[in-house]
C-alpha positions in Angstrom: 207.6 33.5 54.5 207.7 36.5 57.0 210.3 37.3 59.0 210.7 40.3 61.7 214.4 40.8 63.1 214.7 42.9 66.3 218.3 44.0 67.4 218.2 44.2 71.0 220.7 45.9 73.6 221.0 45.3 77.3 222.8 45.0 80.0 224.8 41.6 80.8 222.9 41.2 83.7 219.8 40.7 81.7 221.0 39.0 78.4 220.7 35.4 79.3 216.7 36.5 79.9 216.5 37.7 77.1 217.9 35.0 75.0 216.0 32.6 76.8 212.6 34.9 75.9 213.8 34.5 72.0 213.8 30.9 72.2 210.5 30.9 74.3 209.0 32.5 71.4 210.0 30.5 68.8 212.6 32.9 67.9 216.3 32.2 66.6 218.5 34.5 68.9 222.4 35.3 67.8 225.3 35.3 69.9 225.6 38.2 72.3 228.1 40.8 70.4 229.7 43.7 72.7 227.8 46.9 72.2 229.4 50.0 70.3 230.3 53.4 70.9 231.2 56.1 68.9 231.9 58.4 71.4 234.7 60.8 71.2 237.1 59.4 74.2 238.0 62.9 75.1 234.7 64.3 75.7 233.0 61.6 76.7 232.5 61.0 80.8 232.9 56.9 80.1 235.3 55.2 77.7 233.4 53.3 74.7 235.3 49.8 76.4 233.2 51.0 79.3 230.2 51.2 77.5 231.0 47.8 75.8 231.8 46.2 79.0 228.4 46.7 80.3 226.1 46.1 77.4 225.4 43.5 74.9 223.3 43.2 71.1 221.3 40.6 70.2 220.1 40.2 66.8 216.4 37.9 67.2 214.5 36.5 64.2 211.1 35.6 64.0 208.9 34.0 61.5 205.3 34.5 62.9 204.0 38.3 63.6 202.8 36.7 67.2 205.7 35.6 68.6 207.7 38.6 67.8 205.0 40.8 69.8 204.7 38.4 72.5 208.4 38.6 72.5 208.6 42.4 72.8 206.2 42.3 75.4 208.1 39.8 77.2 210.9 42.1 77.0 208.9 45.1 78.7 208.0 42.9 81.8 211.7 41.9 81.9 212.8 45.7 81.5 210.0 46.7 84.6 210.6 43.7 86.7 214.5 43.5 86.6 214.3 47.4 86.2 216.6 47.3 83.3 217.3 50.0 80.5 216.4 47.3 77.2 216.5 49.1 74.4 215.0 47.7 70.7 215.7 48.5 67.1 212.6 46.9 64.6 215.3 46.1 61.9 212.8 46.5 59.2 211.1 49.7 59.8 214.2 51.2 62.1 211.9 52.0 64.7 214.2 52.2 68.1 212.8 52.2 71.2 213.6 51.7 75.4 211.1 49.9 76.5 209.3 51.5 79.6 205.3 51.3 78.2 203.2 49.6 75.7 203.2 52.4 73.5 206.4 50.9 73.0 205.6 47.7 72.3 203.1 49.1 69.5 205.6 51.2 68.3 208.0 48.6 67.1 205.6 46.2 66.6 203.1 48.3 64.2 204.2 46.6 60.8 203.4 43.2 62.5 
């Protein structure tokens, strides 16, 4: 059986969507996990908590090529329409994108 894992990051304000999208598709969608930083605290203009205190991963599993595209594009409508920064890793080919086109969505979607 296929299976196509995307690791998405957003904003708190969007992560519920997003979740909800997952299931819409027919994906399994993990707990939201705090985001990471590994910047250096003294150089960097924001603390990582800062960072981690704003944006969430999502880890979202898929079994059909379809819904995992149909999910990604769901996910660039949500980015233009709630005019959110959503970024998305294809866990298989490490492609890594923020959505803001379609060239996205065929980007991280190409092995599908």
């Amino acid at each position: 059986m296929e299976r196509y894992a995307f690791r998405v990051s957003a904003a708190d304000s969007v992560v519920s969507d997003v979740q909800t999208l997952a299931v819409a598709c027919n994906g399994a969608c993990s707990e939201p996990q705090p985001a990471s930083s590994n910047a250096d605290p003294l150089n960097a203009p924001i603390s990582g908590g800062d960072i981690q205190a704003t944006a969430q991963v999502l880890t979202v599993v898929f079994t059909a090529g379809a819904a995992c595209v149909k999910f990604v594009e769901g996910l660039l409508m949500l980015a233009e329409s709630r005019k959110a920064r959503i970024k998305v890793r294809n866990v298989e080919t490490k492609a890594t994108r923020v959505l803001t086109n379609e060239e996205d969505v065929k980007h991280l979607t190409s092995s599908v």
